[in-house]
PQR file of N, CA, C, O and H, with PARSE charges and radii, in Angstrom:
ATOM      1  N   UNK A   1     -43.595 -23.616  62.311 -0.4000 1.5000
ATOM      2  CA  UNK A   1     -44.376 -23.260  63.474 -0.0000 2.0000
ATOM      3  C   UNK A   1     -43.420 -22.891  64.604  0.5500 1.7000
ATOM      4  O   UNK A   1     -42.587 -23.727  64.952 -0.5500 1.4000
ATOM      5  N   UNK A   2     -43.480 -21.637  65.235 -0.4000 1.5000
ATOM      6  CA  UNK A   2     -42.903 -21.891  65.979 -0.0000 2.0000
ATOM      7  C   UNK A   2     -43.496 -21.913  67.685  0.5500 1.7000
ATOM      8  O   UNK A   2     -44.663 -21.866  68.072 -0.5500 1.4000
ATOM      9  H   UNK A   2     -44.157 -20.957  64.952  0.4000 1.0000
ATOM     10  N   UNK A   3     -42.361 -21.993  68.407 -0.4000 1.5000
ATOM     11  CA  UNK A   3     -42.621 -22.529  70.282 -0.0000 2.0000
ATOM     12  C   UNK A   3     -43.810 -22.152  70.679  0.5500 1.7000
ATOM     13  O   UNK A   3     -44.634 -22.981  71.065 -0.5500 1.4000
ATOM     14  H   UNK A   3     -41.413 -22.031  68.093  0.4000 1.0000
ATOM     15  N   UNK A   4     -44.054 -20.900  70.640 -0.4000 1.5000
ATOM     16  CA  UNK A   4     -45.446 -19.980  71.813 -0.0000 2.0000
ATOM     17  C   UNK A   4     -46.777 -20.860  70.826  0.5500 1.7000
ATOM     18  O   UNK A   4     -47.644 -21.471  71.451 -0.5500 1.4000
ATOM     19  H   UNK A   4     -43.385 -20.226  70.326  0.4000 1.0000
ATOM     20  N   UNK A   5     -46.803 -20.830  69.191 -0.4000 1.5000
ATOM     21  CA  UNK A   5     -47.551 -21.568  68.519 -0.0000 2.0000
ATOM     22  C   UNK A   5     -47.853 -23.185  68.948  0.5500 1.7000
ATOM     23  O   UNK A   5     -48.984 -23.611  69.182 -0.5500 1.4000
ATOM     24  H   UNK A   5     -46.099 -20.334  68.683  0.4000 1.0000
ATOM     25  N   UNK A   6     -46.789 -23.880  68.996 -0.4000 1.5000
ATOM     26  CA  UNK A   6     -47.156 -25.626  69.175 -0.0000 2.0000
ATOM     27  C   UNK A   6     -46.978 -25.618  70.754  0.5500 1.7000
ATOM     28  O   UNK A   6     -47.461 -26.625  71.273 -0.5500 1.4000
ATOM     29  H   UNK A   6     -45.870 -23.533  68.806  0.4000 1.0000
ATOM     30  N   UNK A   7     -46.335 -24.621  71.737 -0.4000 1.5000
ATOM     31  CA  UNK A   7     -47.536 -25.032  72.621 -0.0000 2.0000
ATOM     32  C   UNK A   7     -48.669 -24.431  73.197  0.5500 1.7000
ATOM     33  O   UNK A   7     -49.019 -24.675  74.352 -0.5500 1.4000
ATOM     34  H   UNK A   7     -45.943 -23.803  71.316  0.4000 1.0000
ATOM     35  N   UNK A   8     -49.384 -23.488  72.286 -0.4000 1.5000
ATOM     36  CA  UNK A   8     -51.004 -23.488  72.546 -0.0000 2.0000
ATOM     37  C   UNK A   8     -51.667 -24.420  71.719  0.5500 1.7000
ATOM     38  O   UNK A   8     -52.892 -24.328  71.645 -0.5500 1.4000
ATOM     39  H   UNK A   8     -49.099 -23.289  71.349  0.4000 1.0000
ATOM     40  N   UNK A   9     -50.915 -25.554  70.901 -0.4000 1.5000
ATOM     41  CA  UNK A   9     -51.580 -26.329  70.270 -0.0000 2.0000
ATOM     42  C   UNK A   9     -51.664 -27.516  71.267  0.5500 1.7000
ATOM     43  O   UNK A   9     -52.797 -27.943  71.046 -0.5500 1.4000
ATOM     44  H   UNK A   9     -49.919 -25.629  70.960  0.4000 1.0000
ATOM     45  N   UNK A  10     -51.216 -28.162  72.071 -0.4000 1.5000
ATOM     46  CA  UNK A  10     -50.880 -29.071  73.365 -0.0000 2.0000
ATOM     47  C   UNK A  10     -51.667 -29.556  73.694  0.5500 1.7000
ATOM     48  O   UNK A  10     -52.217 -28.578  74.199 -0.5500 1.4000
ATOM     49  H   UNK A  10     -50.296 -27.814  72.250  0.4000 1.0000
ATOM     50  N   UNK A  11     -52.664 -30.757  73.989 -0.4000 1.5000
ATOM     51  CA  UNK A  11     -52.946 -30.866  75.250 -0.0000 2.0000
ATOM     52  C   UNK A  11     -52.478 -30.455  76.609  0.5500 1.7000
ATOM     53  O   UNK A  11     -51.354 -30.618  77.082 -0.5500 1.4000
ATOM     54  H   UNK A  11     -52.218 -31.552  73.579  0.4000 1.0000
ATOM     55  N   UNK A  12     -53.607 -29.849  77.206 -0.4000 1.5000
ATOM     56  CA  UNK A  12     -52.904 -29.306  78.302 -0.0000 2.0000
ATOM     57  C   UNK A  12     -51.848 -29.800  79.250  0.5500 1.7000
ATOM     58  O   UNK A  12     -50.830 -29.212  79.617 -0.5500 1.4000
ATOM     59  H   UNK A  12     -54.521 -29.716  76.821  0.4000 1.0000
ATOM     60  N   UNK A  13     -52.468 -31.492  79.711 -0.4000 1.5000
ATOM     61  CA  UNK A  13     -51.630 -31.983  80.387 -0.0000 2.0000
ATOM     62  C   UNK A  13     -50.088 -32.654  79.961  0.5500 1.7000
ATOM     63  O   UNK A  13     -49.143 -32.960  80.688 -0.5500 1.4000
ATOM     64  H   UNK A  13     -53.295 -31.969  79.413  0.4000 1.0000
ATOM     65  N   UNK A  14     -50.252 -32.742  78.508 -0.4000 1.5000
ATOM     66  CA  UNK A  14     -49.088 -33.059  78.156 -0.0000 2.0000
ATOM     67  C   UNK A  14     -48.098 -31.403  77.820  0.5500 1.7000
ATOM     68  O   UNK A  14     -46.907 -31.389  78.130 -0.5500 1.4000
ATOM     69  H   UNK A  14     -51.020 -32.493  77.918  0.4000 1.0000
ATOM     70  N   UNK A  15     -48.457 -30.703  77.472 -0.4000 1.5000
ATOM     71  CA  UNK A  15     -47.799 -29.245  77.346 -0.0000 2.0000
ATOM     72  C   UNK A  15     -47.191 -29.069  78.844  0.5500 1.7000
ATOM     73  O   UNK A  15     -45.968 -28.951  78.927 -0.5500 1.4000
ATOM     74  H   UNK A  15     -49.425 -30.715  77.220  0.4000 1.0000
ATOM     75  N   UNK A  16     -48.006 -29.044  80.085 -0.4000 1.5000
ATOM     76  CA  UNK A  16     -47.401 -29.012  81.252 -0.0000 2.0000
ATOM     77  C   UNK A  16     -46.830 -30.242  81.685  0.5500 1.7000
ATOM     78  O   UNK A  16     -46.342 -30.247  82.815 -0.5500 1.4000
ATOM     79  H   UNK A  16     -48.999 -29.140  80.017  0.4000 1.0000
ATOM     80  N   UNK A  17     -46.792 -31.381  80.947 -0.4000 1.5000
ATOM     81  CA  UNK A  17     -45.918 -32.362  81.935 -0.0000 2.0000
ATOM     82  C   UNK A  17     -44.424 -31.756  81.233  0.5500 1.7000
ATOM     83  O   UNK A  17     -43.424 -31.480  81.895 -0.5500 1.4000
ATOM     84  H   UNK A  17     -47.189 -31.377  80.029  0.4000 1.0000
ATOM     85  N   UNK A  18     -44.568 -31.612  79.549 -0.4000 1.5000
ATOM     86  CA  UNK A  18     -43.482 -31.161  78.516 -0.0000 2.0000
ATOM     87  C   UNK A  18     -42.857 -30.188  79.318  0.5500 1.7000
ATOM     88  O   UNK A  18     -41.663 -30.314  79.591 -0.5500 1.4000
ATOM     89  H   UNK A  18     -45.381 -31.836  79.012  0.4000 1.0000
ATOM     90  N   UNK A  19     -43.453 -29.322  79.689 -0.4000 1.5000
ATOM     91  CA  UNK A  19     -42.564 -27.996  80.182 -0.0000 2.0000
ATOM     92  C   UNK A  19     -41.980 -28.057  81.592  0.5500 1.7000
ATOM     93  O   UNK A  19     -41.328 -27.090  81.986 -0.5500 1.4000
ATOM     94  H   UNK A  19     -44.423 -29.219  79.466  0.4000 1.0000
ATOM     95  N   UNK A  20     -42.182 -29.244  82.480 -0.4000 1.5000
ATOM     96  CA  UNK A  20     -41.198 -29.522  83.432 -0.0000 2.0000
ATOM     97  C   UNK A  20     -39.869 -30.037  83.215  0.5500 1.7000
ATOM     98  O   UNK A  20     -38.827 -29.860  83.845 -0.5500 1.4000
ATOM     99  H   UNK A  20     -42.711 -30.030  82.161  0.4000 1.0000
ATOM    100  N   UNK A  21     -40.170 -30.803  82.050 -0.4000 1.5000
ATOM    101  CA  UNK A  21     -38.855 -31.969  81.348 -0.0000 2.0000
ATOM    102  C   UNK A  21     -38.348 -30.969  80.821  0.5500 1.7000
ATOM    103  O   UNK A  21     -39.339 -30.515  80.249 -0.5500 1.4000
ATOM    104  H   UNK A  21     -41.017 -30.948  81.538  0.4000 1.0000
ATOM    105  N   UNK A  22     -37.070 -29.903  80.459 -0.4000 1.5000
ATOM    106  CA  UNK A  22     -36.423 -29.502  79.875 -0.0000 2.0000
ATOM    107  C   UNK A  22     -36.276 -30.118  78.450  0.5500 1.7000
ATOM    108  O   UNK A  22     -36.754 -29.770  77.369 -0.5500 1.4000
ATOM    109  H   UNK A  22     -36.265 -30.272  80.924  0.4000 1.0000
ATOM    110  N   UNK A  23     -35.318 -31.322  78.866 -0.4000 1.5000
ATOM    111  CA  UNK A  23     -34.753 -32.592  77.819 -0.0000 2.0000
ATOM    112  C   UNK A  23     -35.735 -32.256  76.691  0.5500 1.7000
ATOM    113  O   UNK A  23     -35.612 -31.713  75.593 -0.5500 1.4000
ATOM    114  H   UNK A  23     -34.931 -31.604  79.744  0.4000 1.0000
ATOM    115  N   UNK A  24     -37.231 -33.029  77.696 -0.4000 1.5000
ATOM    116  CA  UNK A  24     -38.205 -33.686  76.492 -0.0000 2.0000
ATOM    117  C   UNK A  24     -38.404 -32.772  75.581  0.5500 1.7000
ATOM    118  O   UNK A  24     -38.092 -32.865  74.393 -0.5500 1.4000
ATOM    119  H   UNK A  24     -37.331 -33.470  78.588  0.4000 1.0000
ATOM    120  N   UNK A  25     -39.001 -31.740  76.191 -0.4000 1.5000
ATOM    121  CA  UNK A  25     -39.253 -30.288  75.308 -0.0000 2.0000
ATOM    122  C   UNK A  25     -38.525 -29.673  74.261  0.5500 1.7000
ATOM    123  O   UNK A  25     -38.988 -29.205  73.221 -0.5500 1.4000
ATOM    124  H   UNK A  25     -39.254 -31.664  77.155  0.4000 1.0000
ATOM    125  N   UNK A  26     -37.095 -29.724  74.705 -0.4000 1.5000
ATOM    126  CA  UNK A  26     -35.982 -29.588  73.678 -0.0000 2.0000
ATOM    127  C   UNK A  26     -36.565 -30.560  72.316  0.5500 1.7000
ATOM    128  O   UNK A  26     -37.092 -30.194  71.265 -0.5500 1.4000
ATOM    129  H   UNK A  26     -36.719 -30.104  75.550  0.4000 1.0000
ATOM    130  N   UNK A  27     -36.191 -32.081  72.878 -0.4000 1.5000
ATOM    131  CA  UNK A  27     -36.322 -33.063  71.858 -0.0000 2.0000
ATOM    132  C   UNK A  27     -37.406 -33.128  71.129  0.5500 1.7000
ATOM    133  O   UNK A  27     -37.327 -33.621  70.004 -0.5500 1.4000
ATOM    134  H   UNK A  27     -35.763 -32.379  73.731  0.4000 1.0000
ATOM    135  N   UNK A  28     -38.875 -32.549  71.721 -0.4000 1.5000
ATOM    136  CA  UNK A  28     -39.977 -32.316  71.067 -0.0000 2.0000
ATOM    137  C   UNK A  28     -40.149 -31.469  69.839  0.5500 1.7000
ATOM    138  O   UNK A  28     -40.655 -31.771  68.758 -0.5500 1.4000
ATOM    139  H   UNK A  28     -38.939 -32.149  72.635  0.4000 1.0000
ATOM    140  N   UNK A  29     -39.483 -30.064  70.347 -0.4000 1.5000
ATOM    141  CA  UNK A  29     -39.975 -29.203  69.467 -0.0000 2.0000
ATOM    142  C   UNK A  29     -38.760 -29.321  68.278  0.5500 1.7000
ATOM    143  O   UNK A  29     -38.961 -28.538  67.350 -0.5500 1.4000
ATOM    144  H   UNK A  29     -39.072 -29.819  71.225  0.4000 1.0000
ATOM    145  N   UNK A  30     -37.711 -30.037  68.156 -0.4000 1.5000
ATOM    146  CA  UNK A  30     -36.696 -30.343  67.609 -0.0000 2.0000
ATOM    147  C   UNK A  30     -37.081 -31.278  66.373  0.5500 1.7000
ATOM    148  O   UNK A  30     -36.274 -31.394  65.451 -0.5500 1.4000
ATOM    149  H   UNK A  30     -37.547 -30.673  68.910  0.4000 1.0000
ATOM    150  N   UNK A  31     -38.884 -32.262  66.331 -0.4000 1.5000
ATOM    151  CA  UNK A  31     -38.739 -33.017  65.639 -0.0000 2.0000
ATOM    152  C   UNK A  31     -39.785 -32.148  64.854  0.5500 1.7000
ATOM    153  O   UNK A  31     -40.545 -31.217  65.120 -0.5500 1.4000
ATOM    154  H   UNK A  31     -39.540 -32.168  67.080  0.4000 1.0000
ATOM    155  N   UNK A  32     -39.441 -32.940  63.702 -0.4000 1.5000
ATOM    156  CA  UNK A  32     -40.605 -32.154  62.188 -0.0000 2.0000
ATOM    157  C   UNK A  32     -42.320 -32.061  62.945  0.5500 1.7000
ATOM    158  O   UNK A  32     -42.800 -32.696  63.885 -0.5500 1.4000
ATOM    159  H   UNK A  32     -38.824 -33.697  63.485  0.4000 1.0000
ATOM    160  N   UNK A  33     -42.865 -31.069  62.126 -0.4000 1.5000
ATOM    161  CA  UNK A  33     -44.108 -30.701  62.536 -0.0000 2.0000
ATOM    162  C   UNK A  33     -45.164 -32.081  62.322  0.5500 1.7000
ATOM    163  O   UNK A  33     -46.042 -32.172  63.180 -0.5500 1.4000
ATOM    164  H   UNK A  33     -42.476 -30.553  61.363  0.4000 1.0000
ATOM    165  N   UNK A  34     -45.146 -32.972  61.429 -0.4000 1.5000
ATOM    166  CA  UNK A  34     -45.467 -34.248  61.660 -0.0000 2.0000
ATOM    167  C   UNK A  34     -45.044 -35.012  62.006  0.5500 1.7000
ATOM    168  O   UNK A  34     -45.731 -35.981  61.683 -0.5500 1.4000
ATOM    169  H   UNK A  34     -44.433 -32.899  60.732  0.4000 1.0000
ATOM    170  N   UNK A  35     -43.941 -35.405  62.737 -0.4000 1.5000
ATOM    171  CA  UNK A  35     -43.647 -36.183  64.014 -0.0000 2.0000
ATOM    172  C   UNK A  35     -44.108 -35.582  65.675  0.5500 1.7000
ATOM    173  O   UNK A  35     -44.229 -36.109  66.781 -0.5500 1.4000
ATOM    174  H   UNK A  35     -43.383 -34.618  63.000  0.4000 1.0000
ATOM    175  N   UNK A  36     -44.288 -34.061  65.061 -0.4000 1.5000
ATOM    176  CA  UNK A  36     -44.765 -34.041  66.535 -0.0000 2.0000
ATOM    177  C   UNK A  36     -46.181 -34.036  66.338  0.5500 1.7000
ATOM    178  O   UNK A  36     -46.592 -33.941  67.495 -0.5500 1.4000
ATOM    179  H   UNK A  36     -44.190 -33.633  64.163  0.4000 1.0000
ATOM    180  N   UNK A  37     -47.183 -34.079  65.591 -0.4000 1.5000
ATOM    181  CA  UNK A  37     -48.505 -34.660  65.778 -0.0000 2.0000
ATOM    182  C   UNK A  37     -48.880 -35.883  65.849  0.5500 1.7000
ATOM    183  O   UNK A  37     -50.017 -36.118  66.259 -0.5500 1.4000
ATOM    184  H   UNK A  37     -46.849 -34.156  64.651  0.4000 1.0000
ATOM    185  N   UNK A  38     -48.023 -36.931  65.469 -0.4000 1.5000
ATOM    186  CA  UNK A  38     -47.838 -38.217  65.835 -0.0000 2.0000
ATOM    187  C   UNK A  38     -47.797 -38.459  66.743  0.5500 1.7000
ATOM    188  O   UNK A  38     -48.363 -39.528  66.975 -0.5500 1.4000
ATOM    189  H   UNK A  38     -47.100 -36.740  65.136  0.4000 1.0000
ATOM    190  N   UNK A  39     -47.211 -37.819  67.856 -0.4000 1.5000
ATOM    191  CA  UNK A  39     -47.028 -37.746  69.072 -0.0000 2.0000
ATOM    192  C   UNK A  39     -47.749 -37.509  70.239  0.5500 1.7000
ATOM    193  O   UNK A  39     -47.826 -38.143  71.292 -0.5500 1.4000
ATOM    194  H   UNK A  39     -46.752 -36.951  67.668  0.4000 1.0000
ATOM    195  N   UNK A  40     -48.622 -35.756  69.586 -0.4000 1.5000
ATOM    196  CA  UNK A  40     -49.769 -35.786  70.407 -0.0000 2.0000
ATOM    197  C   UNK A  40     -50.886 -36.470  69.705  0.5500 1.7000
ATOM    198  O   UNK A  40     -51.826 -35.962  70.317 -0.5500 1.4000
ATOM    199  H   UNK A  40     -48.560 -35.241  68.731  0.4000 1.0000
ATOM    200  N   UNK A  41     -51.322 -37.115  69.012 -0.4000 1.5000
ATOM    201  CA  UNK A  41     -51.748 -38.338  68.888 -0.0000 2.0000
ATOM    202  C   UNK A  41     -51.964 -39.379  70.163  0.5500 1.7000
ATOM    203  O   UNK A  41     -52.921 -39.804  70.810 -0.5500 1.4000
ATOM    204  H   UNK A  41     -50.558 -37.527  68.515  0.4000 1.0000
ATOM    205  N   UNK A  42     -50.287 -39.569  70.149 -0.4000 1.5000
ATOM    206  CA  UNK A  42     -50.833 -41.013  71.190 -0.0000 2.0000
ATOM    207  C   UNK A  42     -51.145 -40.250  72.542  0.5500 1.7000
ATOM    208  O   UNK A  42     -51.806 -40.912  73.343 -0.5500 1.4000
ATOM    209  H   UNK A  42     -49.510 -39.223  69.623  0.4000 1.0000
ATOM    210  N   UNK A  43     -50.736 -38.803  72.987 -0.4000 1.5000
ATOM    211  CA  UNK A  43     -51.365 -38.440  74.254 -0.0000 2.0000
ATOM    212  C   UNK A  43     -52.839 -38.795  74.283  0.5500 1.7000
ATOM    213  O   UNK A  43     -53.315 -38.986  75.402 -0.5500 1.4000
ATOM    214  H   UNK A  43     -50.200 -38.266  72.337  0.4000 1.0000
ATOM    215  N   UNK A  44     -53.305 -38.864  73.667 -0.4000 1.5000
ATOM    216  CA  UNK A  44     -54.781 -38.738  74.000 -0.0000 2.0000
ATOM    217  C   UNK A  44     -55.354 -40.352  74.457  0.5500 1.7000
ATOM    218  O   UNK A  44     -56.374 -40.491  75.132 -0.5500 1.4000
ATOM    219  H   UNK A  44     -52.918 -38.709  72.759  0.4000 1.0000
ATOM    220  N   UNK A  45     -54.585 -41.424  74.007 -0.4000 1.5000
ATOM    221  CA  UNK A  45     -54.419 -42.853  74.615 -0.0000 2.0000
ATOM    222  C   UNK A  45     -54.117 -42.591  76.306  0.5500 1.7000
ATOM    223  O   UNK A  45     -54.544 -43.330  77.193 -0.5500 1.4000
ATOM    224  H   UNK A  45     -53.757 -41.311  73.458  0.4000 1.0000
ATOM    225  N   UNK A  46     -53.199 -41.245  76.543 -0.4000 1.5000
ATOM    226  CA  UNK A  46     -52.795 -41.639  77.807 -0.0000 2.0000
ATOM    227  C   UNK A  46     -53.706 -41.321  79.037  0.5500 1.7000
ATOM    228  O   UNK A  46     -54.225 -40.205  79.026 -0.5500 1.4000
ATOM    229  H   UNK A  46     -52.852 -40.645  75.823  0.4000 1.0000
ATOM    230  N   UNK A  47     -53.930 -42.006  79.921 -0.4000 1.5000
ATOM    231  CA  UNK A  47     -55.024 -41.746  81.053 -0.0000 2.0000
ATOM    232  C   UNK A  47     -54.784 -41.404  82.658  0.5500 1.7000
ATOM    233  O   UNK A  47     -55.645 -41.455  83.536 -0.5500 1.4000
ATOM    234  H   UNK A  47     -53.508 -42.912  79.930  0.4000 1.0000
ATOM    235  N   UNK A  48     -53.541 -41.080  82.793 -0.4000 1.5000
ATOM    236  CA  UNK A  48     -52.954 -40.315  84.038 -0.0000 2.0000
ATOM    237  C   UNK A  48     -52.084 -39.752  83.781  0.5500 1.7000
ATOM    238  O   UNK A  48     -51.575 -39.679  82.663 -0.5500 1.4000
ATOM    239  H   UNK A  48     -52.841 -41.038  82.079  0.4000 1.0000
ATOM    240  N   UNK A  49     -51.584 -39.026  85.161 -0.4000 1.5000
ATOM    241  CA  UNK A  49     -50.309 -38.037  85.282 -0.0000 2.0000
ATOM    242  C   UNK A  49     -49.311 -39.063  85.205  0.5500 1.7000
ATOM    243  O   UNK A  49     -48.399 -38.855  84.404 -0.5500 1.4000
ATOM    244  H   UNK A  49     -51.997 -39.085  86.070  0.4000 1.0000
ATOM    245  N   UNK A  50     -49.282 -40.522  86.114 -0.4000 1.5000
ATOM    246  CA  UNK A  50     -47.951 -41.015  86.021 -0.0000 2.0000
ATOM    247  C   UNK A  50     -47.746 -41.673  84.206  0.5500 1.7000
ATOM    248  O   UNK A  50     -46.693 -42.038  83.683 -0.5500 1.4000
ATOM    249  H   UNK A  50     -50.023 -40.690  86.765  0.4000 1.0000
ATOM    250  N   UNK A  51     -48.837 -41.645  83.722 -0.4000 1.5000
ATOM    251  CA  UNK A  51     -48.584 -42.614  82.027 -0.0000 2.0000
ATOM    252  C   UNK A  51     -47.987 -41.134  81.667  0.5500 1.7000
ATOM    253  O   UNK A  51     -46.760 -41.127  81.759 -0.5500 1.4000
ATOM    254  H   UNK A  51     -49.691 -41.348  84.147  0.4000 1.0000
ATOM    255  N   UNK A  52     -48.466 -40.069  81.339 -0.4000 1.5000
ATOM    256  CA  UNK A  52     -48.374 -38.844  81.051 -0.0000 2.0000
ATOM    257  C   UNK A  52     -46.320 -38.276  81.397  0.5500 1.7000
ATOM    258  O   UNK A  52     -45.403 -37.735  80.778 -0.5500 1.4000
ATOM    259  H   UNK A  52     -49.463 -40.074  81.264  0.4000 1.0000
ATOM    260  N   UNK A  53     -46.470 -38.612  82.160 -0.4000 1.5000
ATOM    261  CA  UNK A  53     -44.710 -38.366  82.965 -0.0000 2.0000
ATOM    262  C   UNK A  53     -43.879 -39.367  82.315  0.5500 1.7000
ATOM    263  O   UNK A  53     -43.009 -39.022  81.516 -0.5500 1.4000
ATOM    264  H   UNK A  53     -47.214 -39.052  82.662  0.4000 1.0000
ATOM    265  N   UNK A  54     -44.103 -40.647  82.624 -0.4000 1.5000
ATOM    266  CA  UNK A  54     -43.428 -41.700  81.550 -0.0000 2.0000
ATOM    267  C   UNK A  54     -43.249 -41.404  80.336  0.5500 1.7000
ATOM    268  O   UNK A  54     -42.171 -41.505  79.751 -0.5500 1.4000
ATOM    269  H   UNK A  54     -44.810 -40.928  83.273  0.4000 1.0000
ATOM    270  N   UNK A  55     -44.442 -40.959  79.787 -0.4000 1.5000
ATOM    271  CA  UNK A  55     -44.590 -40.605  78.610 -0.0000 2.0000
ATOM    272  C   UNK A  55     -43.581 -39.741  77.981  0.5500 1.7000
ATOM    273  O   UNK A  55     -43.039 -40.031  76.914 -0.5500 1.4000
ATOM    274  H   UNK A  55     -45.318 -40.878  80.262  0.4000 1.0000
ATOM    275  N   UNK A  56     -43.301 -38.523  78.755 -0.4000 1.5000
ATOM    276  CA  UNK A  56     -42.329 -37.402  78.421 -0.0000 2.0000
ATOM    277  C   UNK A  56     -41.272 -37.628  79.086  0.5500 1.7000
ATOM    278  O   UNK A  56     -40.310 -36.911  78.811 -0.5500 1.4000
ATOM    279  H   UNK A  56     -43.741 -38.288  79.622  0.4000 1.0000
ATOM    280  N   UNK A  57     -41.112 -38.607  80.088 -0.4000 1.5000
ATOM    281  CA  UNK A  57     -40.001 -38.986  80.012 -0.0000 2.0000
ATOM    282  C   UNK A  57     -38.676 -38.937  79.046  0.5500 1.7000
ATOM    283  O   UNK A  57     -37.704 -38.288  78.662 -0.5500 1.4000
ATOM    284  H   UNK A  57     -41.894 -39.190  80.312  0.4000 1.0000
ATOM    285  N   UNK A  58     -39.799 -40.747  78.925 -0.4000 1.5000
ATOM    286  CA  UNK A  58     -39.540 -41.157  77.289 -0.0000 2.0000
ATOM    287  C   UNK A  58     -39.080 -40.384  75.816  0.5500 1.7000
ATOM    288  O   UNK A  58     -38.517 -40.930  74.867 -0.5500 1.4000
ATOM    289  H   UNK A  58     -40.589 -41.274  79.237  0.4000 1.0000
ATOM    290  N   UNK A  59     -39.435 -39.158  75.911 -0.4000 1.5000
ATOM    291  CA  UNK A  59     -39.156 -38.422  74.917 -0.0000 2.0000
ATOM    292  C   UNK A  59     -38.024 -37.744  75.231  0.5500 1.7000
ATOM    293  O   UNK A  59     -37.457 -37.369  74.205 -0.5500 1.4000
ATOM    294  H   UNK A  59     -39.892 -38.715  76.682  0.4000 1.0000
ATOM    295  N   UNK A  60     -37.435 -37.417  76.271 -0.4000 1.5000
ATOM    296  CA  UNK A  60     -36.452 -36.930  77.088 -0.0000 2.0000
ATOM    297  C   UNK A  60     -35.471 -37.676  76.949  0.5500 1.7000
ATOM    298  O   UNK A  60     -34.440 -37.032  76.758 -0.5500 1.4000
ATOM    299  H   UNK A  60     -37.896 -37.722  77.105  0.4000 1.0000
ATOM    300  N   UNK A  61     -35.323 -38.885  76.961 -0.4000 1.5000
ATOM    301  CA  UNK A  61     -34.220 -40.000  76.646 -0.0000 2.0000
ATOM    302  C   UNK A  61     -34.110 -40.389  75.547  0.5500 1.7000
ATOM    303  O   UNK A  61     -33.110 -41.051  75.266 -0.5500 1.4000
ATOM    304  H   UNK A  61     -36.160 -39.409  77.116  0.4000 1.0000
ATOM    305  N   UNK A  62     -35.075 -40.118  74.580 -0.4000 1.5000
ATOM    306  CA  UNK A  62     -34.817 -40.739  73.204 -0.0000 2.0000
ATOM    307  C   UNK A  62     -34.921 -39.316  72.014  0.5500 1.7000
ATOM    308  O   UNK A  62     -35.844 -38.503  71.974 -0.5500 1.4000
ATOM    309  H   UNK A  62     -35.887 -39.580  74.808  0.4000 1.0000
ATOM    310  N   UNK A  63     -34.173 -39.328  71.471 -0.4000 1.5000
ATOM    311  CA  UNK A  63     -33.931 -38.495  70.167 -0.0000 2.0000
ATOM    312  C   UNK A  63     -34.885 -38.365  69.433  0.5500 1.7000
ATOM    313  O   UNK A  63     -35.127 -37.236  69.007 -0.5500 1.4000
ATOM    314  H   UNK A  63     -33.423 -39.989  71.503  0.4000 1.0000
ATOM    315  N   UNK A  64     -35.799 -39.579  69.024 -0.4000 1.5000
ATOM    316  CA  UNK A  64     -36.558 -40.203  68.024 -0.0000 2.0000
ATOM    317  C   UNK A  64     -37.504 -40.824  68.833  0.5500 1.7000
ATOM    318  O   UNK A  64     -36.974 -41.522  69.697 -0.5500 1.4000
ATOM    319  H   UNK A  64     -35.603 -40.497  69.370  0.4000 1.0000
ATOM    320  N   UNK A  65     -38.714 -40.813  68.854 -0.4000 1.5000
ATOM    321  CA  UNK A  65     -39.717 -41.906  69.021 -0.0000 2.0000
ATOM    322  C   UNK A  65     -40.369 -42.507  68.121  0.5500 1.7000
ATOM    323  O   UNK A  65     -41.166 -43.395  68.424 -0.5500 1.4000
ATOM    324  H   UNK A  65     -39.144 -40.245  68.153  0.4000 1.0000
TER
END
């Protein structure tokens, strides 16, 4: 899959928190196509902008989630 593809697949708010974070985005689209649905998975647990930002933080600092 590639970039313009997984992110019109996004939740919106996580696609735009993703595309402020450089890092995260890198590290996102970097992991296998089922690690990154695992992922947006748990977005849908998340219930604000600041969980949402943490969130991609988080992915920004870590290689692996």
């Amino acid at each position: 899959m590639d970039t313009k593809e997984i992110m019109r697949e996004l939740p919106m708010g996580f696609g735009m928190a993703l595309m402020r974070n450089q890092k995260a985005y890198e590290n996102f689209c970097s992991l296998s196509s089922q690690k990154q649905n695992e992922i947006i998975e748990r977005t849908h647990q998340i219930r604000s902008k600041k969980e949402m930002q943490a969130f991609v933080t988080n992915i920004a600092e870590t290689a692996l989630i």
